[in-house]
N, C-alpha and C positions, 0 to 999 in steps of 0.2 A: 489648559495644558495641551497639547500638537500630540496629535495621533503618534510620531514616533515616541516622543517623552515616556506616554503612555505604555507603550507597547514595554518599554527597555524598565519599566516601574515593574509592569507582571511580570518580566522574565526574571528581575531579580529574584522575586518570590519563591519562582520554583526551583525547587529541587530535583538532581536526577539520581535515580538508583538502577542498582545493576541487575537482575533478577535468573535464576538457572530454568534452562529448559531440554527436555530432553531433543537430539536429534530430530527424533522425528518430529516432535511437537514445531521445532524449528521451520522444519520443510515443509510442513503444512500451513504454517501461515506467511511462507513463501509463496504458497501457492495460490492465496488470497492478493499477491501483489496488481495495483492495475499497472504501477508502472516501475521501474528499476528504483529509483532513489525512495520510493515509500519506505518510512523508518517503520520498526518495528510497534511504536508508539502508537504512529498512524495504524498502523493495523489491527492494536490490538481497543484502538479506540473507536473503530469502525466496526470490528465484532460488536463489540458492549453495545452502539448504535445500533446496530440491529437486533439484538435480544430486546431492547427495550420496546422497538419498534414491532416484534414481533408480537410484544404480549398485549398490544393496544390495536396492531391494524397487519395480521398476518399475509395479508395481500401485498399490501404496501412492501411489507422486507421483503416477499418471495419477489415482487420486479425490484427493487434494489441487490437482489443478491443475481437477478441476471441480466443486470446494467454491471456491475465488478465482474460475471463470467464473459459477457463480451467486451468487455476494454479488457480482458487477460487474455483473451485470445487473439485478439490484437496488438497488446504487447509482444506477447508468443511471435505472431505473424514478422511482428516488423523487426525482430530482435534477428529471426530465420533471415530475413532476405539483409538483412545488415550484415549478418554472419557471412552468405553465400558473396556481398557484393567485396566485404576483406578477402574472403578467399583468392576470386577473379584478382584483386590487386596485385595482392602476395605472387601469385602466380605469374604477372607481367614483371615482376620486378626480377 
């Protein structure tokens, strides 16, 4: 069976559910984004990854968890100068 067959066989399988969070719980794991389109799935499957990874090799999460704080700073950075370069536009127009 061809890799995409594949793929479109598991996605039948899953299920999606909706699940409640409060505000702030929300914006904090906004704040774990590396980058805009990260779903919320990805992030909360990236948490669980490193709790796991925590309780086997504590090293190991502490630089993954500052390999995600410098690509979010970097999102951060490039989202700013994206922001500033629409303003300039806006501005000429």
């Amino acid at each position: 069976m061809s890799n995409k067959k594949t793929r479109n066989k598991e996605e039948e399988n899953l299920k999606i559910t909706t699940i409640k969070l409060l505000e702030e719980t929300k914006m904090r794991l906004e704040k774990l984004r590396e980058h805009k389109r990260e779903s919320y799935d990805d992030l909360l499957r990236k948490i669980l990854y490193v709790l796991n990874v925590v309780r086997e090799d504590p090293d190991k999460a502490k630089k993954i968890l500052e390999k995600i704080s410098e690509l979010r700073k970097r999102m951060i950075a490039e989202e700013l100068e994206q922001k500033k370069e629409q303003e300039k536009e806006n501005k000429l127009e």
